[in-house]
C-alpha positions as CSV (number, residue, x, y, z in Angstrom):
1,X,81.6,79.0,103.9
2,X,78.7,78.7,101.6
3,X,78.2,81.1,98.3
4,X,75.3,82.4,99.8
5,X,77.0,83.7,103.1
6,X,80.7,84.5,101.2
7,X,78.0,87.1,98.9
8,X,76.5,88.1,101.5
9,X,79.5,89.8,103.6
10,X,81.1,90.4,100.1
11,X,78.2,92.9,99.5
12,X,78.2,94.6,103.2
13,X,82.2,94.8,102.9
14,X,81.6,96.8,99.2
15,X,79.0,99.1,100.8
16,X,81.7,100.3,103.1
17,X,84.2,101.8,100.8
18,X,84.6,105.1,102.3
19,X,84.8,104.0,105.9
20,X,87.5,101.6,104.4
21,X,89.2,104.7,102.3
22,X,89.1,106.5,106.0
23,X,91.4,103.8,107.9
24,X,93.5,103.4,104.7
25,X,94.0,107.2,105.2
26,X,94.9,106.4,108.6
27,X,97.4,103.4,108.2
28,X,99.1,105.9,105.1
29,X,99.6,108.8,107.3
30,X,101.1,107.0,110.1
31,X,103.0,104.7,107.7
32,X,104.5,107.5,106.3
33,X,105.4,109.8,109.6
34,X,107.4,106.4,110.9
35,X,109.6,106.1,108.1
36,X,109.9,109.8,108.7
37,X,110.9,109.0,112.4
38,X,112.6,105.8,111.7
39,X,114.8,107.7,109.1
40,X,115.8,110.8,111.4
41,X,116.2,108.3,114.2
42,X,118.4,106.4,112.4
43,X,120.7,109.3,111.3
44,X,120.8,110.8,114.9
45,X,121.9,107.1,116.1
46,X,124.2,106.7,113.4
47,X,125.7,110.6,114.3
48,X,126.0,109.2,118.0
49,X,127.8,106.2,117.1
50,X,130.2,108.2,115.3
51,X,130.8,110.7,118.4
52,X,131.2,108.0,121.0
53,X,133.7,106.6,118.4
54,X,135.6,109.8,118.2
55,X,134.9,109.9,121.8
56,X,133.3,113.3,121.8
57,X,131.3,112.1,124.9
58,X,129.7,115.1,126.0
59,X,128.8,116.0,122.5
60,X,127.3,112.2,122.4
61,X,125.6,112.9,125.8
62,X,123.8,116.0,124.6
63,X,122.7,114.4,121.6
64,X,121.0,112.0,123.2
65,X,118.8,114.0,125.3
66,X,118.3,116.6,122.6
67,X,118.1,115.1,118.7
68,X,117.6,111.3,119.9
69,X,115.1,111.7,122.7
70,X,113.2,114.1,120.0
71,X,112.8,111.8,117.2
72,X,112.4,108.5,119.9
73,X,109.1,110.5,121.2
74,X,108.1,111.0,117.2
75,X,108.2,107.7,116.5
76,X,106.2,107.0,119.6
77,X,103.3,109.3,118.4
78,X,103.7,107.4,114.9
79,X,103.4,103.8,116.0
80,X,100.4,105.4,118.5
81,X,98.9,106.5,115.5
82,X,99.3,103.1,113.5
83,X,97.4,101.6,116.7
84,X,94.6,103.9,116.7
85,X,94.3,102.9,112.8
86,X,94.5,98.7,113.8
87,X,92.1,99.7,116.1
88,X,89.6,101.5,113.8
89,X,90.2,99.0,111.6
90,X,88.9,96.5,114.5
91,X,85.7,98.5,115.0
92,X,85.0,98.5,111.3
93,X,85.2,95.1,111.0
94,X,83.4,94.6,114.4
95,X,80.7,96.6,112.7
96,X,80.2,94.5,109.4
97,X,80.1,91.6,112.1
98,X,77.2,93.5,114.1
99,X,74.9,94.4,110.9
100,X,75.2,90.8,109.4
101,X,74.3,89.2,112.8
102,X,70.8,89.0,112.2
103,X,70.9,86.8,109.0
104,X,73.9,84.7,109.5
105,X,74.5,82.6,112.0
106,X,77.9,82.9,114.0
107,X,79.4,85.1,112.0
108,X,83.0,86.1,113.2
109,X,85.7,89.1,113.3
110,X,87.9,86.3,111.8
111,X,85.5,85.3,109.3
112,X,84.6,88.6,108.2
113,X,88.2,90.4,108.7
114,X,89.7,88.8,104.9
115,X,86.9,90.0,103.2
116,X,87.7,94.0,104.7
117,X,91.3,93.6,104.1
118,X,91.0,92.5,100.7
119,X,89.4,95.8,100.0
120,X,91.4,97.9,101.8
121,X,94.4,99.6,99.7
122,X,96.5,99.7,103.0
123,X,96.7,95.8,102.8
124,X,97.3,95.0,99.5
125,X,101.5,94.5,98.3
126,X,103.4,96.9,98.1
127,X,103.9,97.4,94.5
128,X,108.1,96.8,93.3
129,X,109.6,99.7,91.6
130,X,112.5,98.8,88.7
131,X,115.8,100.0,90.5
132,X,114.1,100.4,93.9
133,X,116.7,101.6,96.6
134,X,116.0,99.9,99.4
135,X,117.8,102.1,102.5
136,X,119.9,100.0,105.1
137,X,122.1,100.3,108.5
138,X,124.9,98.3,107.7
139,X,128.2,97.9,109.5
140,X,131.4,98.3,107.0
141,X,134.9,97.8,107.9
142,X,136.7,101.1,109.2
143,X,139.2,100.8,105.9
144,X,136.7,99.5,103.8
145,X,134.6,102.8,104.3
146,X,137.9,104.9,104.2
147,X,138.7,103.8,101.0
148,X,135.1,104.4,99.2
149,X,135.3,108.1,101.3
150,X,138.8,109.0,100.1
151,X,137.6,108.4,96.5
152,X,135.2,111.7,96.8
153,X,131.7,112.0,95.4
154,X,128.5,109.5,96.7
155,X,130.6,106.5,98.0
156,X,127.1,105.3,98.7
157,X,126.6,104.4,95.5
158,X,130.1,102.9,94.4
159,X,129.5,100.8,97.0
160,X,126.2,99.7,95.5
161,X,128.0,99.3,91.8
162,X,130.3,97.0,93.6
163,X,127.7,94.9,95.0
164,X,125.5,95.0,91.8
165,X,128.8,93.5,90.3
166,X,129.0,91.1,92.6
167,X,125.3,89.9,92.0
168,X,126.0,89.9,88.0
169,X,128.5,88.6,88.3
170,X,128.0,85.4,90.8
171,X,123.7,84.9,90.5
172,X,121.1,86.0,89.0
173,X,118.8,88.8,90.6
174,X,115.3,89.9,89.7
């Protein structure tokens, strides 16, 4: 791509912040309500496994069409949402194509598409956090788990010390 056409849809991209702010809005919201949904989903699957363990099957049962089928239907709406915002996205971009038409020749969603996603704050790296906790379904031996339970307090995180330990103590993390 020559400087002269690179400029050019550089220039259009920029004059389209707050159309780009709108989507970003878009992808946040959604974003956001399906690690809402994913979360409470998570815990009502996690609450099932444990009744169907105890074998509390009816209890099980009834969570499944109450709680489970609740949160299933949120997500749902969420990752509905996170399509309506790819596909505003797709008419944005479809746009910039349309304007530029005119003065450059075979211009192309793919060929404009970098250029808008550049821009756009919902498409840029997530920034790290120092001491992040990153949450996690994990399976754990029954006696394992009974034994960080049995000590009282957040077993959560004693099992994290352990692992940090482990890290410090075998390789070197970042």
């Amino acid at each position: 791509m020559d400087d002269t056409r690179k400029q050019r849809i550089e220039q259009t991209v920029a004059q389209k912040t707050d159309e780009m702010a709108s989507v970003d809005d878009l992808y946040f919201g959604d974003v956001i309500g399906t690690a809402q949904a994913c979360g409470q989903l998570k815990e009502a699957l996690d609450k099932l496994d444990q009744l169907t363990h105890i074998r509390e099957y009816e209890k099980a049962a009834q969570l499944g069409y109450e709680a489970i089928a609740s949160e299933f239907i949120f997500l749902q709406r969420c990752l509905g949402g996170l399509n309506s915002a790819n596909m505003s996205k797709d008419i944005l971009i479809q746009d910039i194509v349309m304007e530029l038409t005119p003065e450059l020749e075979n211009l192309s969603y793919e060929e404009v598409a970098p250029f808008v996603k550049t821009k756009m704050k919902s498409f840029q790296p997530r920034p790290t956090v120092e001491g992040e906790k990153i949450p996690v379904h994990l399976k754990i031996d029954a006696d394992v788990l009974s034994l960080f339970r049995s000590q009282g307090g957040d077993y959560k995180a004693r099992i994290s010390q352990v692992l940090r330990e482990y890290c410090d103590a075998n390789h070197n993390h970042e």
